[in-house]
C-alpha positions in Angstrom: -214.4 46.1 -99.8 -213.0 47.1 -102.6 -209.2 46.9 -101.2 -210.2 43.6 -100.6 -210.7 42.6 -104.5 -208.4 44.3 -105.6 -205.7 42.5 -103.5 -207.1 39.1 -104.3 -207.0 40.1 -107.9 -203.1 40.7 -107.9 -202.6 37.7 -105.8 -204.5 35.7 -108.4 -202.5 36.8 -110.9 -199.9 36.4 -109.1 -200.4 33.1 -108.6 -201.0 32.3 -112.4 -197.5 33.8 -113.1 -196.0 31.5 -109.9 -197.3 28.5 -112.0 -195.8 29.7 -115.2 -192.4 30.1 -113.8 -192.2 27.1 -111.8 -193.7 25.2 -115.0 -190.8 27.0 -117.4 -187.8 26.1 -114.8 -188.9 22.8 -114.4 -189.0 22.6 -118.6 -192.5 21.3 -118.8 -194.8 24.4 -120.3 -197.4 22.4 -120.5 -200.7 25.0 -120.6 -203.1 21.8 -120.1 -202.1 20.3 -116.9 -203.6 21.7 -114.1 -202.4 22.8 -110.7 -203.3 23.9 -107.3 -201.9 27.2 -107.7 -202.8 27.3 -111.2 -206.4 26.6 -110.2 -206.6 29.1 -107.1 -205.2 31.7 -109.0 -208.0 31.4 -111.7 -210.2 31.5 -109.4 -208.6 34.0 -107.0 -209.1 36.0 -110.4 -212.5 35.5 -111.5 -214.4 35.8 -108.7 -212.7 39.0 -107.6 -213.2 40.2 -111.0 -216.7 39.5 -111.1 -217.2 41.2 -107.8 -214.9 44.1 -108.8 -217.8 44.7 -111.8 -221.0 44.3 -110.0 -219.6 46.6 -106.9 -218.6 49.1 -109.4 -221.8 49.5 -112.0 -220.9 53.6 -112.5 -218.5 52.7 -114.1 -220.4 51.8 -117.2 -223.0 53.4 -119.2 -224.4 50.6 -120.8 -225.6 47.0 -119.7 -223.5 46.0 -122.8 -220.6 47.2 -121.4 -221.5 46.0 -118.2 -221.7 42.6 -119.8 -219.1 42.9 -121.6 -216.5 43.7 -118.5 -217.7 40.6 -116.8 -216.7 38.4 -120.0 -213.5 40.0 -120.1 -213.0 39.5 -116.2 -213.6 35.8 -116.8 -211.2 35.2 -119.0 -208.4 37.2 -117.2 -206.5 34.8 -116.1 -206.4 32.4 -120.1 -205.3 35.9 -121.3 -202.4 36.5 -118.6 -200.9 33.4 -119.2 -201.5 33.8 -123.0 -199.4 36.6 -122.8 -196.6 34.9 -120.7 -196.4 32.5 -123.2 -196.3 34.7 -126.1 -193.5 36.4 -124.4 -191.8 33.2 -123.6 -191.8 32.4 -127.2 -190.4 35.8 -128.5 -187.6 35.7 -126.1 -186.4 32.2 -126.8 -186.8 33.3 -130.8 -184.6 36.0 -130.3 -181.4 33.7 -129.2 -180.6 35.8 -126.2 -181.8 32.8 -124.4 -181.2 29.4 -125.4 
């Protein structure tokens, strides 16, 4: 069961950086429109984060911590494409790419 999560966690991601590229080539970064693949990989994501915690409460050894990985697995996805962004920003900075 776990595989399974953990496969539909990359895919999610994956499908959050599908949306960035395609967004970036077609020149409209845009981070407040939303798409079908932008919206299954968020939840793609989530839910196999979520799962990924409660499946896996050893792991912590506090409920706080517990509580805390959940928060983070929720917003997963806002920090991946974040990230992307950020990245996308320093590299067009840098005039490598214009």
């Amino acid at each position: 069961m776990v595989q399974v999560f953990t496969i539909l966690f990359f895919t999610g991601l994956g499908f959050v950086l599908l949306n960035f590229l395609y967004q970036l080539f077609m020149q409209k970064i845009a981070m407040r429109s939303w798409s079908v693949v932008r919206i299954l990989g968020y939840v793609l994501t989530v839910v196999s984060s979520v799962f990924f915690a409660f499946m896996n409460p050893d792991w912590f050894h506090s409920f706080e911590g517990y509580a805390c990985a959940v928060g983070v697995s929720w917003t997963m996805p806002f920090i991946e494409e974040w990230l992307l962004l950020l990245g996308w920003d320093m590299l067009r900075r840098s005039h490598i790419w214009v």
